[in-house]
C-alpha positions in Angstrom: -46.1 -1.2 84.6 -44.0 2.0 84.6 -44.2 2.0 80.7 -48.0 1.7 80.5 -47.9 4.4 82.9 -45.8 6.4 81.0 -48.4 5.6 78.0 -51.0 7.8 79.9 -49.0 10.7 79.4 -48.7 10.1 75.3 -52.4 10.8 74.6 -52.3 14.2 72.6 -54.9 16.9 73.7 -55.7 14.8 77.4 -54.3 15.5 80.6 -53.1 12.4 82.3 -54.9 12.3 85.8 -56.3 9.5 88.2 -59.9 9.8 89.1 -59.6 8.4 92.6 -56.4 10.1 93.0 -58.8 13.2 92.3 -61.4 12.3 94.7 -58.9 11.1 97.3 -57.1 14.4 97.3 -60.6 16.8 97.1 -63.2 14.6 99.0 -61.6 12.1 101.2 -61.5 14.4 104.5 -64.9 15.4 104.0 -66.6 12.1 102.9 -66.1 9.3 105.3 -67.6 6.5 102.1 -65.0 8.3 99.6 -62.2 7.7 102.1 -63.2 4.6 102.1 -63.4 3.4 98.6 -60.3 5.7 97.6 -57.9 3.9 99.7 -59.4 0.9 98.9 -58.3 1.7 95.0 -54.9 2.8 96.0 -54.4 -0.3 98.0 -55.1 -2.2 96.1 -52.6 -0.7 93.1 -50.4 -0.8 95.8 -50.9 -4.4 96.6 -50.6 -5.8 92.6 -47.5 -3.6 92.6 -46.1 -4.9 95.7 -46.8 -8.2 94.1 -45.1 -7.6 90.9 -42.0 -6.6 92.7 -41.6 -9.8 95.2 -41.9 -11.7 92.2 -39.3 -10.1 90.2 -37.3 -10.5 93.9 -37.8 -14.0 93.4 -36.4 -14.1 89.9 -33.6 -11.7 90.1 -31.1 -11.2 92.7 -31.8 -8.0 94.3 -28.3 -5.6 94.9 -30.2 -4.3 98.1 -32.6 -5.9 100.4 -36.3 -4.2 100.4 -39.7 -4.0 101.1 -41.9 -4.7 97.8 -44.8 -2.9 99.6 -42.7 -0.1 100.6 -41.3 0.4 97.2 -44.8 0.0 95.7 -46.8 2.7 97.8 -43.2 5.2 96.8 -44.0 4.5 93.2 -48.1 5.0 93.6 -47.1 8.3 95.6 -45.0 9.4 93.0 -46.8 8.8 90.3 -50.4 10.8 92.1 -48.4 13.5 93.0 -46.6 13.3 89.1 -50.4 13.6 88.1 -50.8 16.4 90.2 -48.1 18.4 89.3 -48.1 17.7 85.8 -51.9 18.9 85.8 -51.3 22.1 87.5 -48.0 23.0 85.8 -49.8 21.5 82.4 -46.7 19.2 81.8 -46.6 16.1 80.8 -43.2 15.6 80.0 -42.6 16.4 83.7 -44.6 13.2 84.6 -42.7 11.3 82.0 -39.4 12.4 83.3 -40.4 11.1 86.8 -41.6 7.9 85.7 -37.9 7.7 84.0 -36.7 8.5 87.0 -38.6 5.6 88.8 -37.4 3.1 86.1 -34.1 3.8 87.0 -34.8 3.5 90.8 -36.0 0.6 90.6 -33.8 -1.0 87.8 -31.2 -0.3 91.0 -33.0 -2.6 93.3 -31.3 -5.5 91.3 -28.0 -6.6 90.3 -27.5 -6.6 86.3 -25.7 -9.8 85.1 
């Protein structure tokens, strides 16, 4: 997941940005039906996230107990707010560098045998 999102940011002359991160952070507080359908997109990432994570807790030992679903809205908060950052400060290596970042977070949940 973190790689393919890392993928985004690899597309020459394109700004890596997330349309309903986009409409979240411009019309969500003003638009009661884009509230709604935002956070039902970023739930939902959340959710498949979350999902890939308690399965990898089933198949490796983790070196600290946590909360898939916590861990997963972290990673979809830093990787809007990557977006947003990197497309203000046009830098997409900063976004790449933060998704490296998250690898290695997570890579920490688990013990390495």
């Amino acid at each position: 997941m973190l790689d393919i999102m890392a993928g985004f940011t690899s597309r020459e002359d394109d700004i890596c940005v997330c349309m309903v991160g986009m409409m979240s952070q411009e019309l969500a507080a003003t638009n009661p039906v884009i509230q709604a359908a935002c956070a039902k997109e970023l739930r939902s990432w959340t959710e498949n996230v979350a999902h890939l994570l308690a399965a990898a807790k089933k198949k490796r030992k983790p070196a600290t107990d946590f909360d898939p679903k916590a861990v997963a809205w972290f990673l979809n908060s830093l990787w809007q707010g990557s977006m947003l950052v990197g497309k203000a400060c046009e830098s997409q290596a900063m976004i790449r560098s933060n998704l490296k970042l998250a690898r290695s977070f997570v890579d920490r949940l688990f013990l390495h045998t």
